[in-house]
C-alpha positions in Angstrom: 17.7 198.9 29.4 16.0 201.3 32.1 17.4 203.6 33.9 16.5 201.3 37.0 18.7 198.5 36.1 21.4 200.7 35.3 21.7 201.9 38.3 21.7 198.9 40.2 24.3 197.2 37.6 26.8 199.9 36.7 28.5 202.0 39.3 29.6 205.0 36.4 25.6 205.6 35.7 25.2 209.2 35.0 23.1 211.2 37.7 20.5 212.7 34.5 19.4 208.9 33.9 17.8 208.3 37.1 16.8 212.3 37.5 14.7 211.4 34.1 13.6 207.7 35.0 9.9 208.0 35.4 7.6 207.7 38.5 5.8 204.3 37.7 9.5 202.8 38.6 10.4 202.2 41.9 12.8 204.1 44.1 15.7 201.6 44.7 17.2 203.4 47.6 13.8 203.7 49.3 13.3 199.6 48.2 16.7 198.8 49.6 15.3 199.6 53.2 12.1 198.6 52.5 11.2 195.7 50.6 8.1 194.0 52.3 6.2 195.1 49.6 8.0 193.7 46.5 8.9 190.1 48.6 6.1 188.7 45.1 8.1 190.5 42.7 11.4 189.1 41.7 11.9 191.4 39.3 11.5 194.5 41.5 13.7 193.6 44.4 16.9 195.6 43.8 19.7 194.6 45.2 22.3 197.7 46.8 25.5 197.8 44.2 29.3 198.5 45.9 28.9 202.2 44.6 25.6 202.5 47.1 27.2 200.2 50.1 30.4 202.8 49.9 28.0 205.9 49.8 25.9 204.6 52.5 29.2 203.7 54.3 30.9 206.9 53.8 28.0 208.7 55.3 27.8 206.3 58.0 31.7 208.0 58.8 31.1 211.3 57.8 27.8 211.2 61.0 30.0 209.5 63.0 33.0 211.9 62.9 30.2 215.0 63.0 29.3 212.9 66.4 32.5 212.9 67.7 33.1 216.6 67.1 30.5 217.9 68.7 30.5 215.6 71.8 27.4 213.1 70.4 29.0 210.3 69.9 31.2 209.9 73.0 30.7 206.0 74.1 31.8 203.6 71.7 29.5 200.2 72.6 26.9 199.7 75.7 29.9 198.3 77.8 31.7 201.6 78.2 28.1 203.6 78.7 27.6 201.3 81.5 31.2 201.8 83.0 30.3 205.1 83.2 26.9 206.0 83.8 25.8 205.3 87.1 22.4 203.0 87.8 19.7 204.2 90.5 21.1 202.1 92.9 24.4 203.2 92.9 23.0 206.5 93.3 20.8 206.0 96.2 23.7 203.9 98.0 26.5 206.8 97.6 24.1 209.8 96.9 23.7 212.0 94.3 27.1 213.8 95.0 29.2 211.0 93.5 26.8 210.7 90.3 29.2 212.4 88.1 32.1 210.0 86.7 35.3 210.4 88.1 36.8 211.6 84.6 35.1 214.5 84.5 36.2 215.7 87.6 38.9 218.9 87.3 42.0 217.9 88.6 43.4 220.3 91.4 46.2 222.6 90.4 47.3 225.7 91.7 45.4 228.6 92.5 45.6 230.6 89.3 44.3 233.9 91.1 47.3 234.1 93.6 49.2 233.5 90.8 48.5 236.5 89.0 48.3 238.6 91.9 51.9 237.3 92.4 53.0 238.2 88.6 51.7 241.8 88.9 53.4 242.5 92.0 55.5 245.3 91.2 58.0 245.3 94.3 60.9 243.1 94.5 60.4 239.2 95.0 62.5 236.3 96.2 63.3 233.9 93.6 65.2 230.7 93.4 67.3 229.1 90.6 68.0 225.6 90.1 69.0 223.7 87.3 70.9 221.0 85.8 75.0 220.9 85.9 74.7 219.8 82.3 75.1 223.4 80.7 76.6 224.8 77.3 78.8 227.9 77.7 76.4 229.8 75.2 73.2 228.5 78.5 75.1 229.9 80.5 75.6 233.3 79.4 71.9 233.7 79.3 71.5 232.7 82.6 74.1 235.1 83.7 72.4 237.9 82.4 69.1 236.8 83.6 70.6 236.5 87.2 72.3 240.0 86.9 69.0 241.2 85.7 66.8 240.2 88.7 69.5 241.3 91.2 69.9 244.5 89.7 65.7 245.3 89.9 65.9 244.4 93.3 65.2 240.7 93.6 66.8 238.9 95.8 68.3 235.6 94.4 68.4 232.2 96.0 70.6 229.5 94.3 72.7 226.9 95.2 76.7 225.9 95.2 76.6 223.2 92.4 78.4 224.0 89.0 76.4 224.3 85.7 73.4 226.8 86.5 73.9 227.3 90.3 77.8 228.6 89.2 76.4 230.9 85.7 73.4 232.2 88.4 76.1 233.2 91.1 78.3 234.9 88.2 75.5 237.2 87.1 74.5 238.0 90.6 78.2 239.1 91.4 78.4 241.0 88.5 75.6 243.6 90.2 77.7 244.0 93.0 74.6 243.7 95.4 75.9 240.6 97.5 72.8 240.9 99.8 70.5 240.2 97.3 72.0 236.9 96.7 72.2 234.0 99.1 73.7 230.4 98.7 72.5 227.5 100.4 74.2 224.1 99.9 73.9 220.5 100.3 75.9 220.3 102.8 79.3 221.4 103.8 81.2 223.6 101.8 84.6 221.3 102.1 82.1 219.0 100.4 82.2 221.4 97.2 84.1 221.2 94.6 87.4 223.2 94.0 86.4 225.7 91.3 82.8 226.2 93.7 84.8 226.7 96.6 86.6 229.3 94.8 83.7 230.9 93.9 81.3 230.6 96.9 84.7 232.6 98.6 83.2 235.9 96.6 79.4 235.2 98.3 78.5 237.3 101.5 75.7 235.0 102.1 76.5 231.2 102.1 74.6 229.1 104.2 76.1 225.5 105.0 74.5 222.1 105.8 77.0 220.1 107.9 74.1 217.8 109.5 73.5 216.4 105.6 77.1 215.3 105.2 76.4 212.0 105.7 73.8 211.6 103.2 74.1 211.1 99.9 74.4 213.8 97.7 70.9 213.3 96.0 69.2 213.0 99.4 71.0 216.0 100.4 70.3 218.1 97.2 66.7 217.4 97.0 66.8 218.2 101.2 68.3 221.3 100.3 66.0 222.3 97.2 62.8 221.9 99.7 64.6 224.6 102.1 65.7 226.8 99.3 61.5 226.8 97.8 60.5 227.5 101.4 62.5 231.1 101.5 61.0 232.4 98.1 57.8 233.1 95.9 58.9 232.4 92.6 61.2 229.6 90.9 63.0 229.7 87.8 64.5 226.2 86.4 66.3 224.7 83.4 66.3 221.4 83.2 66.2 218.2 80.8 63.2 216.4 80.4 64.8 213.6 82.2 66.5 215.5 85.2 64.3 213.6 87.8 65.3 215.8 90.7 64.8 219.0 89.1 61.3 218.3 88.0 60.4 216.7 91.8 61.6 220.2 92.6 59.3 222.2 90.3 56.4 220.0 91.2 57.0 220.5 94.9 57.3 224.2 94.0 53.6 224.2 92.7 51.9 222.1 95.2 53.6 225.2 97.5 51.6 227.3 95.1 54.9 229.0 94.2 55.2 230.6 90.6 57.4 228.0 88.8 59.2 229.0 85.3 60.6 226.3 83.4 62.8 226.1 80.8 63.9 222.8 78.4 67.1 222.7 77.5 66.4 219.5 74.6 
């Protein structure tokens, strides 16, 4: 048996058999792609085994992951070239600014210069604390000392009434005994507070009341309230659940205000 039919018949053929197969046989891989010239000879026309179709197959993978990896092979199928590159008409009726797709486009954040010009500031800043009422003893602590911290460099703190974070934050701020560097806005009234904030707003020099929001619900009132409190500082610090809605309108509003917002997951 040749070396040319074992190839074609047995997938386990040793590589040395058709390295020493001689010249006068033909070259199955090169007839497998081109066979018009052995269409009169039965007995020439190879036929690709599964061992070839899986090498051809795995290489067809291996180019089309190298594609993808280096950006070549970015549109799957003619329909989603078309969705996205543009035809001349298109381009003469909206001009050639619009000829880049949409997805390319960087999406606007905040202006990461002022940002960092903000973070090396070495004086004092004003910076605001929210977070959920949701918080473990051993959270809480933290944020205590974090809040005594800040006030204690010379920051002035902005926080609300609410237990949870707004209570550890007013703890740690007290604990500097520097009660004009920390100032309390809430909600709304402070007979709307409840008895253990009441008792602990009493220690606050600065506590600044909403009476006008007493009518509205305490969600419309708090978020009211969180916009005022981002509007008197340059920096916000939050802790929040990935699923505390308010606090994470809050943060967001805080960016688009190009404020520096900190956030930290508590799950």
């Amino acid at each position: 048996m040749s070396a040319h039919t074992l190839s074609l018949t047995s997938p386990h053929t040793p590589l040395l058999l058709l390295a020493s197969s001689s010249s006068s046989y033909p070259n199955p891989n090169f007839n497998a792609f081109f066979s018009s010239n052995n269409n009169n000879n039965p007995k020439l026309k190879p036929t690709l085994s599964s061992t070839r179709t899986t090498s051809l197959y795995g290489h067809v993978n291996r180019d089309q992951d190298f594609q993808l990896q280096n950006g070549l092979g970015y549109f799957d199928s003619d329909q989603d070239l078309g969705t996205l590159v543009r035809t001349q008409v298109q381009t003469l009726a909206d001009g050639s600014a619009s000829t880049r797709p949409s997805e390319y486009d960087p999406a606007p954040d905040v202006d990461y210069l002022q940002e960092l010009l903000a973070i090396q500031q070495q004086g004092p800043r004003t910076i605001a604390f929210f977070g959920t009422r949701n918080m473990g003893f051993m959270h809480q602590e933290l944020i205590e000392i974090l809040s005594y911290a800040m006030v204690i460099t010379k920051n002035h703190i902005y926080t609300s009434g609410a237990s949870g974070t707004n209570a550890a934050v007013i703890r740690g701020a007290l604990r500097a005994e520097k009660p004009e560097l920390l100032t309390v806005i809430l909600p709304q009234s402070l007979s709307k507070q409840s008895p253990e904030s009441q008792e602990l707003l009493s220690k606050v020099k600065n506590v600044i009341e909403k009476p006008h929001n007493d009518h509205l619900p305490l969600l419309a009132a708090s978020r009211l309230c969180n916009m005022d409190i981002i509007s008197h500082v340059q920096q916000v610090i939050c802790f929040a659940f990935h699923d505390s809605r308010l606090l994470m309108e809050t943060c967001q509003e805080a960016k688009n205000m190009r404020k520096i917002v900190t956030l930290f997951y508590l799950d």
